[in-house]
C-alpha positions in Angstrom: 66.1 98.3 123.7 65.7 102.3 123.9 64.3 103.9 126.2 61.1 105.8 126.1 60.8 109.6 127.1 58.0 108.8 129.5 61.1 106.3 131.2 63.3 108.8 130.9 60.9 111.6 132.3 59.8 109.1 135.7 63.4 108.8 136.5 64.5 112.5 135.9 61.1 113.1 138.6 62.9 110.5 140.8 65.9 112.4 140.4 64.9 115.7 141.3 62.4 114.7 144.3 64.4 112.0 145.8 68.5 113.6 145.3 69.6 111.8 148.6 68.5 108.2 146.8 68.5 108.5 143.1 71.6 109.6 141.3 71.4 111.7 138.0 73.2 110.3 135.1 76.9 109.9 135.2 76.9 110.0 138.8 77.6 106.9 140.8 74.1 105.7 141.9 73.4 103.7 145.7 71.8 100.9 146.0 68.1 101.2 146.9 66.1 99.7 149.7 64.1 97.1 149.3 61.0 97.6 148.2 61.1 101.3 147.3 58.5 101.1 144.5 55.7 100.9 147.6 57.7 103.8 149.4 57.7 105.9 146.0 54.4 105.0 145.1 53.3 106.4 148.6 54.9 109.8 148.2 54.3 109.9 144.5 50.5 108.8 144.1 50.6 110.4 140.9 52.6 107.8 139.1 52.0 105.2 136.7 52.7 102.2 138.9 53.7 100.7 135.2 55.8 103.1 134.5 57.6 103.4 138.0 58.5 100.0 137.3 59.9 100.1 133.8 62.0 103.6 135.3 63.2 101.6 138.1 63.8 98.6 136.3 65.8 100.7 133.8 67.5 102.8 137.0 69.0 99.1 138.6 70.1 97.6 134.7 73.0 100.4 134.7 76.2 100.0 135.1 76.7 102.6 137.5 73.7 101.1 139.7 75.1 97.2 139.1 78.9 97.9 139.8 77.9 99.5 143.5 76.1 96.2 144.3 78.5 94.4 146.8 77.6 92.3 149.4 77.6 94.4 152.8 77.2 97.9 150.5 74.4 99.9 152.3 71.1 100.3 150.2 69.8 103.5 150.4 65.9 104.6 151.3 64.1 107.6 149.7 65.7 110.7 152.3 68.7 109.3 152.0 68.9 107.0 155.1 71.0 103.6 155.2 67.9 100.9 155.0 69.7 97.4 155.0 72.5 96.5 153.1 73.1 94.3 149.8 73.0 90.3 150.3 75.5 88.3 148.5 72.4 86.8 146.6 71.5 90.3 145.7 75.1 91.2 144.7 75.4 92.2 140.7 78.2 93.1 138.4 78.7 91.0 135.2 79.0 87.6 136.2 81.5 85.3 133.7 79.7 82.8 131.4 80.1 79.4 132.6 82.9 77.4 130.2 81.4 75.7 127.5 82.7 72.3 127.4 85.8 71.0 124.9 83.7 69.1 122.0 85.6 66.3 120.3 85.3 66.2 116.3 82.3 64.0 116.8 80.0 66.9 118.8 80.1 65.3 122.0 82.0 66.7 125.3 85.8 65.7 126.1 85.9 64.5 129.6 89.1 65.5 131.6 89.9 62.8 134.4 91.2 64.4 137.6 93.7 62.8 139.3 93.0 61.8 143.5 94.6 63.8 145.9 97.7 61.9 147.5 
């Protein structure tokens, strides 16, 4: 889905008034505190709360953003400061499918048998 200019313009802002936080494109971004929207919608009264959202929800969905997303990684507040650190439930990256079963000709799933432990 492309993005729209007004996106692309709310995260440039985030950009330029936040440097120590958000990362311009191509640069490795940090992961953000917790609740920043509130923080940035404090300093930044001005924006479309909509639109913050859809810019930050773009901002996280890049690879750049997800691939620094380890658990114990610090997340990152709007000056720059360490606020908390990412939970392993929080953790991204591309996560592999689960295996789809072994059909038999029939459609329906081949069981495999394990064998006990001796």
């Amino acid at each position: 889905m492309p993005v729209s200019a007004e996106i692309r313009r709310v995260v440039d802002q985030l950009t330029e008034r936040f440097p120590n936080c958000f990362r311009p494109n191509g640069e490795q971004k940090r992961p953000l505190k917790i609740g920043i929207r509130d923080d940035i919608l404090a300093a930044m009264p001005e924006v479309d709360p909509k639109k913050l959202s859809a810019a930050l929800a773009h901002y996280v969905r890049r690879k750049s953003y997800t691939c620094r997303m380890k658990p114990g990684s610090p997340r990152y507040g709007l000056d720059g400061e360490v606020c908390g650190v990412v939970e392993l439930m929080h953790a991204g990256g591309r996560k592999d499918p689960a295996p789809k079963p072994r059909l038999s000709a029939s459609g329906r799933p081949i069981l495999t048998l394990r064998k006990a432990a001796a």
